[in-house]
FIPAMI-910566 format. One line per 5 residues: number of its first residue (from 1); their letters; for each residue x, z, y negated of N, C-alpha, C. Coordinates in steps of 0.02 Angstrom, whole numbers, plus 50000, padded with zeros to 5 digits. Each point is the difference from the previous one (the first is absolute). Layout:
// FIPAMI-910566
NUM = A = X/Z/Y/X/Z/Y/X/Z/Y  ...
END
This chain:
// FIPAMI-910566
1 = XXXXX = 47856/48607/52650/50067/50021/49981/49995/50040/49936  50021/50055/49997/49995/50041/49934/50063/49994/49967  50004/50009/49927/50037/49985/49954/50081/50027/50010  49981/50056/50035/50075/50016/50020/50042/49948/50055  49933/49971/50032/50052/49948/50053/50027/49953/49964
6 = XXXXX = 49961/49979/49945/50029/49928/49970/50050/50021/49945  49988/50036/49962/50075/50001/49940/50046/50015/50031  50036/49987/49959/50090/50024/50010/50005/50054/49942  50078/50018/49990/50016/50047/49946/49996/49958/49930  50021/50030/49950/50005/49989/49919/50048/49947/50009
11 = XXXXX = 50004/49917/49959/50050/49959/49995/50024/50002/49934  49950/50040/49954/50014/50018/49954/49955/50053/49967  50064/50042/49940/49915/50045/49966/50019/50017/49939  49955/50012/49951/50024/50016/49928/49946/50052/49997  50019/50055/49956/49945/50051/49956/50018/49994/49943
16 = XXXXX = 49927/50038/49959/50021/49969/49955/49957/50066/49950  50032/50033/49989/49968/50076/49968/49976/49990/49932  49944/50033/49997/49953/49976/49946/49960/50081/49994  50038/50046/49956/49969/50074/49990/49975/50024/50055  49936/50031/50015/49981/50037/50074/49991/49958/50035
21 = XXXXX = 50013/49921/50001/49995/49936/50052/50054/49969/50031  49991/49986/50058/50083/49963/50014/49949/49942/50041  50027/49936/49989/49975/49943/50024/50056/49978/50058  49994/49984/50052/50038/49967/50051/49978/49925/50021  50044/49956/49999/50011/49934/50019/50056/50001/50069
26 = XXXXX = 49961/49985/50055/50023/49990/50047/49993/49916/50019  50059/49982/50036/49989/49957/50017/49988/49979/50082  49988/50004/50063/49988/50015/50061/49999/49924/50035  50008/50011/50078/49983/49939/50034/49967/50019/50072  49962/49922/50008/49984/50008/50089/50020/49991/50030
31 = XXXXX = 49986/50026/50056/50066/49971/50056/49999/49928/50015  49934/49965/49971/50001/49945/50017/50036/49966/49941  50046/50027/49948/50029/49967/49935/49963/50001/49953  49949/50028/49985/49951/49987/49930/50022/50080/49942  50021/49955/49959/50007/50055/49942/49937/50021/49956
36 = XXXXX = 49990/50063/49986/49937/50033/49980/50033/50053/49932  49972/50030/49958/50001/50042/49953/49954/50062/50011  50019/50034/49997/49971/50075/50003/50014/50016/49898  49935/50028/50001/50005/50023/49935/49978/50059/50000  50024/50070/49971/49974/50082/50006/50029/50011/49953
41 = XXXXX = 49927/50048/49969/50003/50049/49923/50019/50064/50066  50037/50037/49960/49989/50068/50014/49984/50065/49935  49955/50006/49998/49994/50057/49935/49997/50079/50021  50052/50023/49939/50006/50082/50016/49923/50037/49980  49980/50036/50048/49963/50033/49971/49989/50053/49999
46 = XXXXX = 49948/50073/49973/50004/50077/50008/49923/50006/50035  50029/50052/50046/49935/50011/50041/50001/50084/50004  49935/49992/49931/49988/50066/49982/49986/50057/50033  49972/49979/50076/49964/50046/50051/50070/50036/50028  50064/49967/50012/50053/50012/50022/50044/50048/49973
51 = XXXXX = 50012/49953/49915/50053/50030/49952/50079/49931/50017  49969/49960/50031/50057/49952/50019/49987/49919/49981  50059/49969/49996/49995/49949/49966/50010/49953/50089  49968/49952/50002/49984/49952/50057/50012/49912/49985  50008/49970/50043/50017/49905/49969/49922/49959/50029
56 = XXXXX = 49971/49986/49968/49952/49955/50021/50010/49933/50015  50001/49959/50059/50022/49939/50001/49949/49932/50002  50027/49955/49989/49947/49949/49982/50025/49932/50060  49987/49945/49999/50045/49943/50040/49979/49952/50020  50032/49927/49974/49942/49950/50029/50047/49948/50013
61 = XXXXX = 49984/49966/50053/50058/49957/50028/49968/49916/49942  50057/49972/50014/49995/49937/49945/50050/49960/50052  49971/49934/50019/50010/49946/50057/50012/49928/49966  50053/49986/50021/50028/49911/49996/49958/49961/49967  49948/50001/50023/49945/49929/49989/49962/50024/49933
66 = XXXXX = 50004/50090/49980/49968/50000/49940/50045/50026/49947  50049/49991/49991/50057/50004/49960/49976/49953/49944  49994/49953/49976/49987/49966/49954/49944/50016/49974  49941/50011/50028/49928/50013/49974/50017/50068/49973  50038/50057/50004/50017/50070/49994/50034/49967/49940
71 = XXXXX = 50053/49984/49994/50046/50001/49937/49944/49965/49972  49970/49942/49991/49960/49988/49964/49944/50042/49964  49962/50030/50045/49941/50056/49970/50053/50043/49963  50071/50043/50026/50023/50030/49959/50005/49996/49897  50038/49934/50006/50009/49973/49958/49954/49994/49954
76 = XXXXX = 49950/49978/50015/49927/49987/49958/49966/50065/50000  50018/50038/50024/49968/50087/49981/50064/50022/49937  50065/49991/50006/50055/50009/49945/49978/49955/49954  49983/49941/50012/49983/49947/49938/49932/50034/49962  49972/50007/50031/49927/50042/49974/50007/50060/49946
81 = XXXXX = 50022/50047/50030/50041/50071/49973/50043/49962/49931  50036/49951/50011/50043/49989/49946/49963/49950/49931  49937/49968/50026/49989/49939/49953/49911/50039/49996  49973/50012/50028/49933/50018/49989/49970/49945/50038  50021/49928/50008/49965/49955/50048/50001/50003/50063
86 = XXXXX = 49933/49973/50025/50001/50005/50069/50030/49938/50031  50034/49998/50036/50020/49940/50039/49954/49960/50073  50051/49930/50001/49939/50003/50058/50004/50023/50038  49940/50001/50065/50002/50055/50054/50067/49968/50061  50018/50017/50045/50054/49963/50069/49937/49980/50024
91 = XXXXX = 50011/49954/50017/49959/49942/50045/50021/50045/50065  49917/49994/50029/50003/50040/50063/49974/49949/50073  50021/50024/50022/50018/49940/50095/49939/49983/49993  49968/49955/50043/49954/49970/50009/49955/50038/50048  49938/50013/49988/49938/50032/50032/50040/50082/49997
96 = XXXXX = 50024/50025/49936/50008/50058/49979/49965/50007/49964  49965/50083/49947/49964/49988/49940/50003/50074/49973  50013/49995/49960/50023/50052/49979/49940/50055/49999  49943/49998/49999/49941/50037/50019/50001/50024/50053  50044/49990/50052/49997/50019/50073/50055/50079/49994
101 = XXXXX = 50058/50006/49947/50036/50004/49995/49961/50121/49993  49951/49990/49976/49953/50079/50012/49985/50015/50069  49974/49952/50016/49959/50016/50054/50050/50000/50067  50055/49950/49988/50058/50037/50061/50046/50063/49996  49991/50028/49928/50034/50058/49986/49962/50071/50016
106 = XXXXX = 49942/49995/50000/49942/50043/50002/50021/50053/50069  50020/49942/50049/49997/50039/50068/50083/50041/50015  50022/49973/49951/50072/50027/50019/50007/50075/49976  50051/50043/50028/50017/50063/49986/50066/50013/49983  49992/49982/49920/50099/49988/49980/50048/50066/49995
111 = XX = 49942/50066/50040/50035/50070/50020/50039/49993/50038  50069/50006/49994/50037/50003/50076/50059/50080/50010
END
């Protein structure tokens, strides 16, 4: 089933303009009832070969079950930035490791 079979439309959405960036918070569902977050940068950019300015887009879905571990890492990356300390790390699921975390990225192609 590809992604278009399972979402639905926007249940909610905010932007949120930030100079040549606009951030979008979507909020979305499945048809089976599961609420999900879509998160997309879009940045203006100039494409010199042209003479025209173009939107580059970015986007990564954010799911129910990792909502807490997300606001958490958030937080402790703002806590970091703000205090100079490192915090502790989110406790990660069991027979996860964060060393694995290269070597499954390696094969992916985040061109779309």
């Amino acid at each position: 089933m590809d992604n278009k079979e399972t979402r639905k439309e926007e249940l909610y959405s905010q932007v949120i303009p930030a100079g040549k960036r606009r951030y979008f918070f979507d909020v979305k569902e499945t048809r089976g009832g599961d609420k999900f977050i879509t998160i997309a940068e879009s940045r203006k950019l100039f494409d010199n070969r042209t003479g025209e300015f173009y939107f580059e887009r970015s986007k990564m879905y954010l799911y129910r079950e990792d909502f807490d571990k997300f606001k958490q890492g958030f937080e402790n990356a703002l806590s970091f930035i703000a205090t100079g300390i490192e915090p502790p790390p989110v406790v990660a699921e069991e027979g996860w490791h964060a060393d694995d975390v290269d070597s499954r990225l390696d094969d992916i192609d985040f061109k779309y």
